[in-house]
Every structure is written in C-alpha cells, then in structure tokens.
C-alpha positions as CSV (number, residue, x, y, z in Angstrom):
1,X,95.1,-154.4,74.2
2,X,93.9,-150.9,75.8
3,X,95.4,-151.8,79.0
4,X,98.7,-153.7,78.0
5,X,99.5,-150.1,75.8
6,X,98.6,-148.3,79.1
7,X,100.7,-149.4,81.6
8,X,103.9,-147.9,79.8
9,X,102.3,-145.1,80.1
10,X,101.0,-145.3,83.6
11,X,104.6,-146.4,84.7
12,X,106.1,-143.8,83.1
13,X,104.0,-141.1,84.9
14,X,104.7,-143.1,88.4
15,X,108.1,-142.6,87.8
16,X,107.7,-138.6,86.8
17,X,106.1,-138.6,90.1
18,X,108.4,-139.7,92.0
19,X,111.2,-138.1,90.3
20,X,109.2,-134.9,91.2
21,X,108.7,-135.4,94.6
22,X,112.2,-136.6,95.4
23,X,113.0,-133.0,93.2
24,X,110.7,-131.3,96.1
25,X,112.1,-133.2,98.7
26,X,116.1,-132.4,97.8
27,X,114.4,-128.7,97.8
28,X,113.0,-128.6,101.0
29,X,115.9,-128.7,103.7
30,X,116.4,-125.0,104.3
31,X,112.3,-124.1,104.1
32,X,112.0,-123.6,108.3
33,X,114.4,-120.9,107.9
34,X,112.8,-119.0,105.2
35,X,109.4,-119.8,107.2
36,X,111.6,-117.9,110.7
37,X,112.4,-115.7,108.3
38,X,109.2,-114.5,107.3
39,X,107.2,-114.5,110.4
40,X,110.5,-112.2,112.0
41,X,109.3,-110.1,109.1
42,X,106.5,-110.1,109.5
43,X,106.7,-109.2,113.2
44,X,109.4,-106.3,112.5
45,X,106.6,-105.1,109.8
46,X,104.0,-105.0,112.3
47,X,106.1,-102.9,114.8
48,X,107.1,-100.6,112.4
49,X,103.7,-99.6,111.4
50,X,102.3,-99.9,115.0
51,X,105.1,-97.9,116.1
52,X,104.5,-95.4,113.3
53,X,100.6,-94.6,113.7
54,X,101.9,-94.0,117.8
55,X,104.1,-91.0,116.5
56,X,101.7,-89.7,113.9
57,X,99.1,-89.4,116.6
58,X,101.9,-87.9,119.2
59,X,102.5,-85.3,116.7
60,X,98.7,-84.5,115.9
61,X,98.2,-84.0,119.5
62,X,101.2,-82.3,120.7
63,X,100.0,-80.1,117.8
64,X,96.9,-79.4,118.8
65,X,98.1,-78.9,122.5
66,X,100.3,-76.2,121.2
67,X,97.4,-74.4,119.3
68,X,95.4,-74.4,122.3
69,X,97.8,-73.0,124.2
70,X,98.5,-69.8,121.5
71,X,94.5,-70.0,121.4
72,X,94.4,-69.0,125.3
73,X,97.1,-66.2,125.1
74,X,95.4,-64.8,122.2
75,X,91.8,-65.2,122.4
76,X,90.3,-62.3,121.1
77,X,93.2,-60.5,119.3
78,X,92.7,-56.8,120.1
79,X,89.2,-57.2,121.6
80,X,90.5,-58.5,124.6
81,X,92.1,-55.5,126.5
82,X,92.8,-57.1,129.8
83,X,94.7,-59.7,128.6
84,X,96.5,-58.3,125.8
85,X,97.6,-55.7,124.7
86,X,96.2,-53.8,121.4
87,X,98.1,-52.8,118.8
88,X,101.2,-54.5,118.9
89,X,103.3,-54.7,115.6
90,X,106.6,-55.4,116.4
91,X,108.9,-58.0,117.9
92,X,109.6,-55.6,120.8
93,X,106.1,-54.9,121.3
94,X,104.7,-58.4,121.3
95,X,107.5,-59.1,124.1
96,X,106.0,-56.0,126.2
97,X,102.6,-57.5,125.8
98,X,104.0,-60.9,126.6
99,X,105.1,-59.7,130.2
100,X,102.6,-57.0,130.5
101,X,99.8,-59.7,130.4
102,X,101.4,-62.2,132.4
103,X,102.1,-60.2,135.4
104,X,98.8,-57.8,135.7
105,X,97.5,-60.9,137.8
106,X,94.1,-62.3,137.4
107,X,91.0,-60.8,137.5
108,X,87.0,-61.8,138.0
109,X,85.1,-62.5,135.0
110,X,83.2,-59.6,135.2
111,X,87.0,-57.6,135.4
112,X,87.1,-59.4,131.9
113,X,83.8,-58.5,130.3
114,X,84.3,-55.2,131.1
115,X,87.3,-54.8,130.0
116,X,86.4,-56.6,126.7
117,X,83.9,-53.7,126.0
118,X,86.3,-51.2,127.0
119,X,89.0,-52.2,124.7
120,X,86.8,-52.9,122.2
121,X,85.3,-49.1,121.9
122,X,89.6,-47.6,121.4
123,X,92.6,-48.5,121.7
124,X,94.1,-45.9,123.7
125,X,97.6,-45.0,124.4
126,X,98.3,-47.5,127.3
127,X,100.1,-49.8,125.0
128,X,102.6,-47.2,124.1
129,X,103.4,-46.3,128.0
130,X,103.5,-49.1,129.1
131,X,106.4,-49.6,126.6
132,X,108.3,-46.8,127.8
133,X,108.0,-47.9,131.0
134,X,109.3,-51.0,130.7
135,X,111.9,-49.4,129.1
136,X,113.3,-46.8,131.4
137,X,112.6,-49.9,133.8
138,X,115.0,-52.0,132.1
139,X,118.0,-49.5,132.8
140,X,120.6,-49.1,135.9
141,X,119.2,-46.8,138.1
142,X,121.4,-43.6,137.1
143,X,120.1,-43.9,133.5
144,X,116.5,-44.1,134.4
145,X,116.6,-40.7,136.4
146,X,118.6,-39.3,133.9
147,X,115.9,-40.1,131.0
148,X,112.6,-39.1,133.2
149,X,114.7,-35.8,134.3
150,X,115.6,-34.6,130.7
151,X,112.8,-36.6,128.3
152,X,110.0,-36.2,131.0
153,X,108.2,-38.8,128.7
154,X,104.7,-39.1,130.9
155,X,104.9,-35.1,130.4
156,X,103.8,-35.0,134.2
157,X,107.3,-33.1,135.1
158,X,107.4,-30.2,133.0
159,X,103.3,-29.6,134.1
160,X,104.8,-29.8,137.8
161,X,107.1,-27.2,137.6
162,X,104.7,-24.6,135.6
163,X,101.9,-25.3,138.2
164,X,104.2,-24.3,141.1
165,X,105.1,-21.5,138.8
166,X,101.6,-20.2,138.6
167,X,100.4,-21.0,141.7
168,X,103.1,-18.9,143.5
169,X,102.8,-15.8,140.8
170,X,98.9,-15.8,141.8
171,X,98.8,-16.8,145.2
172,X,96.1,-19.3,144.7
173,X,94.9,-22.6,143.6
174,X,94.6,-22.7,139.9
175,X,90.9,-23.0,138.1
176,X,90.0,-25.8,136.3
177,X,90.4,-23.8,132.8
178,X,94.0,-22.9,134.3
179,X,95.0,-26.5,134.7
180,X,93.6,-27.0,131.2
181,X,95.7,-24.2,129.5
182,X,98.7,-26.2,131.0
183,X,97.8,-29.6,130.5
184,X,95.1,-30.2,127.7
185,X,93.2,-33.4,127.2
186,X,95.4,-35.4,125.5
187,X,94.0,-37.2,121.8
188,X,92.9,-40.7,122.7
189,X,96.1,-42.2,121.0
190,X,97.7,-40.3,123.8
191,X,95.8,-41.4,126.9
192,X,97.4,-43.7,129.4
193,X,94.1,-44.4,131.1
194,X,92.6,-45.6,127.9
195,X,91.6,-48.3,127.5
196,X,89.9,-48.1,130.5
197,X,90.3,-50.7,133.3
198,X,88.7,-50.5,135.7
199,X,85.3,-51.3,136.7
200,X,82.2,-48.4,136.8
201,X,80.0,-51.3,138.3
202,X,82.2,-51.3,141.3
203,X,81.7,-47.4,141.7
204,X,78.2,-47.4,141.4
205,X,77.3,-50.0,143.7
206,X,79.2,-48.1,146.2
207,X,78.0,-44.7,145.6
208,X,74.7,-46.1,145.9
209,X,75.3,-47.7,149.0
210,X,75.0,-51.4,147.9
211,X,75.5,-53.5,151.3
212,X,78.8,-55.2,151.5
213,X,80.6,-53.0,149.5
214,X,83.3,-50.8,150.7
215,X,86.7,-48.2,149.9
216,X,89.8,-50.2,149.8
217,X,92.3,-47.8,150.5
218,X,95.9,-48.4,149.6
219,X,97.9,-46.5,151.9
220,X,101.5,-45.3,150.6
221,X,102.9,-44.2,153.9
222,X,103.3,-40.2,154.2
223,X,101.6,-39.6,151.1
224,X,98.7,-38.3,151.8
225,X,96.7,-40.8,153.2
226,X,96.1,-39.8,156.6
227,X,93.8,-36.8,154.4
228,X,92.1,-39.6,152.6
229,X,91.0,-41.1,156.0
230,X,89.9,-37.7,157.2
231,X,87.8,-37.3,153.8
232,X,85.9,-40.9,153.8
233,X,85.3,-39.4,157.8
234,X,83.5,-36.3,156.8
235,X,81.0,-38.4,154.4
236,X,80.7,-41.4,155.7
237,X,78.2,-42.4,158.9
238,X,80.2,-43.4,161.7
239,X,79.1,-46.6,162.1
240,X,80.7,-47.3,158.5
241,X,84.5,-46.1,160.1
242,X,86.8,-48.3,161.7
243,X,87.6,-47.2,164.9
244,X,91.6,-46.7,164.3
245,X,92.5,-44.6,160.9
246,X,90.6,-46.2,158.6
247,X,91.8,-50.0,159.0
248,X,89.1,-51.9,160.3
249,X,91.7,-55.2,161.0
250,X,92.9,-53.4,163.9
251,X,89.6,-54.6,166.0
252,X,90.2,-58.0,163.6
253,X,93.5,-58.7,165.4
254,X,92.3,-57.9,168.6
255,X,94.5,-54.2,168.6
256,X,97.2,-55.8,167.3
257,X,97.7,-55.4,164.1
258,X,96.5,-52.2,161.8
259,X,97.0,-52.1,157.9
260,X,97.4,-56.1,157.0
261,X,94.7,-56.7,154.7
262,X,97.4,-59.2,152.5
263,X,97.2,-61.3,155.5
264,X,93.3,-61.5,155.0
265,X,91.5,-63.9,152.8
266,X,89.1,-62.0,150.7
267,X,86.4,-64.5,152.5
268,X,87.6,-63.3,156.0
269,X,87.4,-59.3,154.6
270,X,83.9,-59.6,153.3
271,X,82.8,-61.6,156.6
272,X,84.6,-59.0,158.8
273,X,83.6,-55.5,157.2
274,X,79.9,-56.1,158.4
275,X,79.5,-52.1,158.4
276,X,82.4,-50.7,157.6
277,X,82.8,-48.8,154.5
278,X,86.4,-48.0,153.9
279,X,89.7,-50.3,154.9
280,X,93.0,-49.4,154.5
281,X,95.5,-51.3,153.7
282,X,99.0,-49.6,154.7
283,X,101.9,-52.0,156.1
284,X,101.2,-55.1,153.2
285,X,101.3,-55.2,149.5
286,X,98.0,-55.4,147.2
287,X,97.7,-58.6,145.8
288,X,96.2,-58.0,142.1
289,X,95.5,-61.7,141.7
290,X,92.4,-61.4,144.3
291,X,91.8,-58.0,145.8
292,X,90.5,-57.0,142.9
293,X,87.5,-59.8,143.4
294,X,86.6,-57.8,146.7
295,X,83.3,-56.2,146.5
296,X,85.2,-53.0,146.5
297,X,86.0,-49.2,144.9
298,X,89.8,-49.1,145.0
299,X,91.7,-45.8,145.3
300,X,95.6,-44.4,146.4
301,X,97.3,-41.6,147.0
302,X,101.3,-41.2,145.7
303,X,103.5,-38.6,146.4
304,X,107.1,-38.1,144.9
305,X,109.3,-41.1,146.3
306,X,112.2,-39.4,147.7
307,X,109.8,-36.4,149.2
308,X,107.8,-39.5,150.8
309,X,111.0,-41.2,152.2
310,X,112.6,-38.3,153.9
311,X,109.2,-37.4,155.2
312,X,109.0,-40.7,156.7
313,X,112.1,-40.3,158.3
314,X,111.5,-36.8,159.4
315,X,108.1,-38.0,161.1
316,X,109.0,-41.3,163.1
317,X,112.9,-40.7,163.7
318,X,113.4,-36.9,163.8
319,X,110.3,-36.2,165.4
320,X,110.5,-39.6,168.0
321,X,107.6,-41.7,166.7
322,X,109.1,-45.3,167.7
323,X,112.1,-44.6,165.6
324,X,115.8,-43.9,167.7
325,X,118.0,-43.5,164.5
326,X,118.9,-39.8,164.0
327,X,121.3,-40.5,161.2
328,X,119.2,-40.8,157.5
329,X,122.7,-42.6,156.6
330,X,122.4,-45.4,158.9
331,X,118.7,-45.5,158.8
332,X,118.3,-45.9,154.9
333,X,120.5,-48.5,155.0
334,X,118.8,-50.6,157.6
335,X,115.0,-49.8,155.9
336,X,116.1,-51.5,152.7
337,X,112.2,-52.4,152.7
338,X,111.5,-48.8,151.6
339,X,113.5,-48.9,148.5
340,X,110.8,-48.6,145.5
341,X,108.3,-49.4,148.0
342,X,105.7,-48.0,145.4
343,X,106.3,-50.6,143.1
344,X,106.5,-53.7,145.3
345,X,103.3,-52.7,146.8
346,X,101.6,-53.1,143.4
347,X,103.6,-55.8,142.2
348,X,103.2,-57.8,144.8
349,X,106.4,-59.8,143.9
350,X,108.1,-62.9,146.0
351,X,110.6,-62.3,149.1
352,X,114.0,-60.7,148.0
353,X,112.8,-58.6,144.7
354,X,115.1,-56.2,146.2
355,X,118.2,-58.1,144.4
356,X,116.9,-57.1,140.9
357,X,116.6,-53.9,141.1
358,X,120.0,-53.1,139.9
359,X,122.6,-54.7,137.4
360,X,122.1,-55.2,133.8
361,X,122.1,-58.9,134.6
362,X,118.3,-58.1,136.4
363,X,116.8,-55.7,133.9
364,X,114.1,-58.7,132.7
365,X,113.2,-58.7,136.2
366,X,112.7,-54.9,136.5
367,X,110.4,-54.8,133.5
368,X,108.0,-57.5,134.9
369,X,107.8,-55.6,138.2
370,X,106.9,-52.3,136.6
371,X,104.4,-54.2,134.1
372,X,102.6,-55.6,136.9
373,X,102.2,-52.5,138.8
374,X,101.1,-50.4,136.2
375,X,98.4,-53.0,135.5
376,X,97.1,-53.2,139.2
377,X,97.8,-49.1,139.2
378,X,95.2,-49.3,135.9
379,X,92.6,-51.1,137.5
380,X,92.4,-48.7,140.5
381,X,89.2,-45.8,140.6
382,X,91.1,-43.3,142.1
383,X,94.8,-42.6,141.7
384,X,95.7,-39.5,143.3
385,X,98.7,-37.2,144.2
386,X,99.7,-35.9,147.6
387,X,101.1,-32.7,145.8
388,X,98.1,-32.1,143.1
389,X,95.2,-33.1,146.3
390,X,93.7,-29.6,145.8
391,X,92.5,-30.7,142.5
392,X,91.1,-33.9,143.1
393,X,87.5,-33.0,143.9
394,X,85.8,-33.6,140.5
395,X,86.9,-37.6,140.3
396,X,86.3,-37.9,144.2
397,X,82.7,-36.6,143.8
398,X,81.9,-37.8,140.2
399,X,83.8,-41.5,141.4
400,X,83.2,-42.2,145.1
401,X,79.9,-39.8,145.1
402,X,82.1,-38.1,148.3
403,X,79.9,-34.5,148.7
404,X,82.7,-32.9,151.7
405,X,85.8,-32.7,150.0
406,X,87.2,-29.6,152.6
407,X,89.4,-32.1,153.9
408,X,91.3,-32.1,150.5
409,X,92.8,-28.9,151.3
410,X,93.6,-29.6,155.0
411,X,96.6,-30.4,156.1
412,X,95.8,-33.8,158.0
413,X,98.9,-35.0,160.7
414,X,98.6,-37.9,162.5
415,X,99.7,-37.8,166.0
416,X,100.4,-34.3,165.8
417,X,100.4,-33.6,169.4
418,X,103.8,-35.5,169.8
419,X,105.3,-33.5,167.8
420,X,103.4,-30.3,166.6
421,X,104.7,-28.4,163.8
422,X,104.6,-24.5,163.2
423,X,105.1,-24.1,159.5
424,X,102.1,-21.8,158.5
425,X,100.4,-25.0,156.4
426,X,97.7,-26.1,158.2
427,X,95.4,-25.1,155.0
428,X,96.7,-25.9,151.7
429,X,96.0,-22.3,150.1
430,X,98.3,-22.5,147.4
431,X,98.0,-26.3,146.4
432,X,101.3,-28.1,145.0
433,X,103.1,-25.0,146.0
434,X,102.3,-25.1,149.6
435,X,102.8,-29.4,149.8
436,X,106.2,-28.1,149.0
437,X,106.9,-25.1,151.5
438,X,105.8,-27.6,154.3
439,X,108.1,-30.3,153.2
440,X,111.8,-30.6,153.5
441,X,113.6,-30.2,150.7
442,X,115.8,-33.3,149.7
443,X,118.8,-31.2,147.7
444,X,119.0,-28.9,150.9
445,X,118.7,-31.8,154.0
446,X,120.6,-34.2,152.1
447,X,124.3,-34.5,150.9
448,X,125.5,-35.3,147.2
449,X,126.0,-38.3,147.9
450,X,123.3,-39.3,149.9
451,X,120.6,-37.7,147.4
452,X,122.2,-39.8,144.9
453,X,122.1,-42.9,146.8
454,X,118.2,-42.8,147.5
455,X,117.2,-41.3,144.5
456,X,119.0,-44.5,142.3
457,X,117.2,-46.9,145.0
458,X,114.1,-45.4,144.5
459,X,114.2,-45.2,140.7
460,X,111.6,-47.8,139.8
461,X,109.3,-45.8,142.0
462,X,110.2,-42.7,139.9
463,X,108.9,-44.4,137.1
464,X,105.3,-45.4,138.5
465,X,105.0,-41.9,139.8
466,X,105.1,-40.3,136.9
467,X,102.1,-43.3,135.6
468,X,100.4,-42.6,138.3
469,X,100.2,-38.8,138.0
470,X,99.5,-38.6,134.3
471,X,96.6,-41.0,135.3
472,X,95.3,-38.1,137.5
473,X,95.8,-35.3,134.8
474,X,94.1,-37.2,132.1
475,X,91.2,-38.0,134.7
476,X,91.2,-34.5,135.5
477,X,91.1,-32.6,132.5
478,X,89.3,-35.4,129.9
479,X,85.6,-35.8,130.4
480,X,84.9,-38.7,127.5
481,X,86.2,-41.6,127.7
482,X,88.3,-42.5,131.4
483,X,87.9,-39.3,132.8
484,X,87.4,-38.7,136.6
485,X,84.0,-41.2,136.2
486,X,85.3,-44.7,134.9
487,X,83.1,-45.4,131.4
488,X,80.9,-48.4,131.9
C-alpha cells in the first residue's frame, strides 16, 4: 500500500523536475554574454585601480622631488649666508636672493662652513646692497649714472670728493682719525662686507708661509696693479716672484703668453707655482666656480672705469705701446671688449654678454651679471682702489702680513722708458688728490658726446666700483667684524 500511494507522489516530483530544468534551460541562452560581460568588467575594474595606485604614487613622488629640491635652495634658512641671502621679506627680495645665489658660483666646502659661521654671528647689510645694485643694474645706462651721480647710494662719492677737498687744503695724506671724521664705521645693518665672505683660513696659511699657497692677483688693467706687483716684490723672496710682472704663466707658456690663468686648470696652477707666491691674472676673467678652490689669498685693485679706459688708451695708443689708433673715437669702438670690463671679469659670463647690457628687453640679464660679481668681489681678501692706495696699509699688513708697504705710495709705470712722463708724481704725496693731477681728465680730453658714450658703456662698471670702494672704506675704518683682517 506504502509504495502504490507513493508513486503519485514520486511522479509528481519527476515531473516538477523536469518542468524546472526545462525552466532553467529556456533561461539560459543569453548566460555567455552576461559571463563576457563580467570578466570585460572585471578586466576594466582591474585597470582602473592598477592604473589609479600608478598615479597616486606619481604624485607622492613628484611631491617629494619638489620638496627636495626647495629643501636644497633653502637649507639652512638664514644660517646659510653663502647660499642665501638673510633677511629677505618681500617678493622683490626673495627674487634678488633667487639670482644673487644662483650666480655667485660654487664654492669648496670649507667656503661653505665658513661662511655658515659667519652669517650665523649678523646679518649685515649685504642683503640690502646687493638689492640696490641690482637695481640700478636693471636700468638703461643713462638712468644708472644719473641715480649713482645724484643718490650716491654706496656713499663712496660724496667721501671722494671731501677727501680731495682735504687733501689739497692740507697738502697731505689724511690720518687715519681724518678718514674716520669723514667716513665713520658704519652700524653693522649698514655694512656691505658683512656678512663676511671670505675666508681668514686662506690668509693665515699664507701669512704664515704655508707651502703651496700663494697671492692670486686680479689685475684690472691700469688700475693700479703694476704697484701691487712692485709691493708683493719688496716682501716677498725672489725666488717666490715670477720672472715677468707677477704672472708666473709667462715661463708656463714658454714666453708666450702672460696673465691667462682662466686658461689653467686649478690642477695645472697648483702643479706649476712650485715656488712662486703671487700670480696674476690680467688678460682672462676669474672664474668664481673654481678659483676660489685654489690654495690662495685673493686681492684687486679698481680704479674709476672711465679714468681706467682713457688711461689705457693714453698708455698703449698715445704713448706707442703696440697700439696705432690715435683717434679714442675709432679706438673705443673697435675695443668693444673694454666695455664694463670690471664686471665681466667677475662675472665670468658666456661669449657675447656684451648684447645685454643695454635695452629694457635685457635688464634680467644685467642684474645676474652684477649679482655674480659682487659675490666673487665678496669673497676676495683685499679689494682695493687705485685712487684711495695711500690708505691701504692697515688691511695689506693686518691681511697679507706685507711689512714694506712704501711701494703704495710710489707711482709704479711699466715700461716707462718708452715713454717717460714729466708730471711731478712720481711719489704719491697727496694721495687721491695726486692719482688725479697725474691723470687726464675725461670732461677736459673728451667731447660731450664722446664722454657720454663711454660713460653709458661703462655703466655696469660704475656700479661695481662704487661696491668695491665701500668695501675698502668699511675695511678701513671698522675694526670688529670684516674689517681689514677677515673674522674667522
């Protein structure tokens, strides 16, 4: 009975079966595409996400890139004097320190350490000359003269003109206390030369007669350093002086070639100065990214740039020293080399800076020349001017330990006997004054238009002269901190 009541039942459940299965199968003829579907899905899903985690980590790491480079530029804030400038709190300012940094070239590590401390113990007030700089720098030619002659913002003008003053009413060099009365130290949030660059170690080692180290000379033609020469001859053995003027490459070159130390590796110039204590480099520009590396004490001489170019012309063309061009009109115009020869010299820019230095169009350009020049100019021992020589005996005893400094005061010509000169000014009794009686004067030789001409040509140079010279004053009259000594 149990199993005739159950196969109903068990028929009955056959036939749900089946009439599920043949549900499932009537449902089943579009599953491959939903299964295509899926796994295209899937696979867009997949790069999606991969593609996703690739740009998350892009962006992490182009992130951290960037902060490592703003890490490098800044390192140190305001500690780091030599590679940035302190105190900056402006837009301006941050773009002056921006170009002043990039183009003071590269120094040794021990340039850096030292100038770490330095910059660490004051600010100073090279910041805030540097600025102006750049800007007067940054103007045509006309406008830059116009601002030094009127603003005299380095303050080196105004002393000029009230030294001459007093050095004609008494017929002498001025004292020390004199020069004071006239030019005070200036407060430290005044001083160009602070912070201090450049590098006492240097000094030392050469005052002390370390072997292998050595004067490197940068010689600005016809200002002043033929005396220079004559003053390393007076204290140094002879064995330590190169045989021609101070350039030891001349016996290099096999008497070829005098003046060329840019042509030198600093390898070649260590090897080659065996002996010799001073070199002078005169026809090439310095190059701040290595010379400073030399084992060296650096020092230069300026004098006022269009004073230096006429003198130039008076001494190889006028006076028949391998020059046949009587006419300063024609001869300017060939010697386009000389135009603010001062500041490609510390600059050390590429071939054809000369393009730049006028038009609005090049004023960028202008104010990375004169921000790399001043930088080279701050790393430099001795800075000295032709016209102000008389008082540079305190920083060329305290710096180069020099004991015979008569030569300062003596009027030094090279190759005189070709041409000698009878101008009364073969001692320099009346310092700045008597530079100027033995010089000709450039409003009197020259026309109007020609005195405009060279002046606006050599109006970057203006600018650096005026640096250069307040670095002597402050050096001269400031004892503490980048007086005539450079502070450890």
């Amino acid at each position: 009975r149990q199993s005739v009541s159950l196969q109903p039942a068990m028929a009955l459940a056959r036939r749900g079966g089946q009439l599920s299965t043949s549900r499932r199968k009537r449902a089943n003829p579009h599953r491959p595409a939903l299964h295509a579907a899926f796994r295209s899905s899937t696979l867009r899903e997949t790069v999606f996400l991969v593609g996703l985690v690739v740009a998350i980590f892009f962006v992490a790491w182009t992130y951290h890139f960037i902060q490592l480079c703003l890490d490098l530029n800044t390192e140190g804030g305001e500690d780091h004097g030599d590679r940035k400038l302190p105190g900056l709190v402006s837009p301006e300012r941050s773009k002056i320190e921006s170009e002043a940094r990039q183009l003071r070239g590269s120094a040794s590590v021990d340039n850096e350490r030292q100038s770490i401390k330095r910059s660490k113990a004051t600010k100073g007030g090279f910041e805030r000359f540097v600025g102006i700089a750049l800007d007067l720098s940054g103007l045509e030619p006309n406008e830059t003269l116009h601002r030094l002659d009127t603003e005299d913002p380095f303050g080196t003008r105004n002393f000029d003109k009230k030294l001459m003053e007093e050095e004609t009413r008494l017929g002498r060099i001025l004292t020390m206390e004199e020069i004071e009365k006239l030019f005070p130290c200036p407060q430290i949030e005044e001083r160009i030369t602070l912070p201090d660059f450049r590098i006492e170690a240097k000094a030392k080692a050469f005052r002390d007669g370390v072997k292998g180290t050595f004067l490197f000379f940068q010689h600005l033609r016809k200002a002043g350093g033929t005396n220079f020469c004559s003053l390393a001859e007076k204290n140094l053995p002879k064995r330590a002086q190169p045989r021609y003027y101070c350039m030891p490459d001349m016996a290099w070159s096999g008497n070829k070639n005098a003046g060329y130390l840019h042509s030198w590796s600093n390898e070649e110039i260590t090897r080659r100065m065996k002996e010799h204590r001073i070199a002078g480099n005169e026809w090439e520009n310095f190059d701040p990214t290595r010379h400073f590396d030399l084992p060296a004490v650096f020092a230069t001489s300026f004098r006022h740039p269009l004073d230096r170019a006429l003198s130039q012309f008076r001494f190889e063309c006028v006076e028949d020293r391998g020059c046949h061009e009587k006419d300063i009109h024609r001869w300017w115009e060939k010697r386009s080399d000389l135009k603010n020869i001062y500041t490609k010299t510390f600059a050390d820019p590429a071939v054809g800076a000369k393009r730049y230095f006028r038009g609005s169009e090049n004023s960028q350009q202008r104010r990375m020349f004169m921000s790399t020049a001043i930088g080279t100019l701050s790393k430099f021992h001795i800075v000295l001017s032709m016209e102000w020589l008389a008082y540079a005996a305190p920083q060329v005893k305290g710096t180069l330990g020099f004991k015979d400094v008569s030569a300062l005061t003596t009027r030094v010509r090279p190759h005189i006997g070709q041409a000698k000169r009878e101008d009364g000014q073969d001692t320099n009794a009346l310092g700045s004054a008597s530079i100027k009686k033995a010089s000709w004067v450039p409003e009197e030789y020259l026309d109007e238009k020609q005195y405009t001409k060279m002046s606006e040509d050599l109006a970057l140079d203006e600018v650096l002269t005026d640096v250069a010279r307040r670095m002597f004053l402050e050096r001269l009259v400031c004892t503490d901190l980048g007086g005539g000594v450079p502070t450890g």
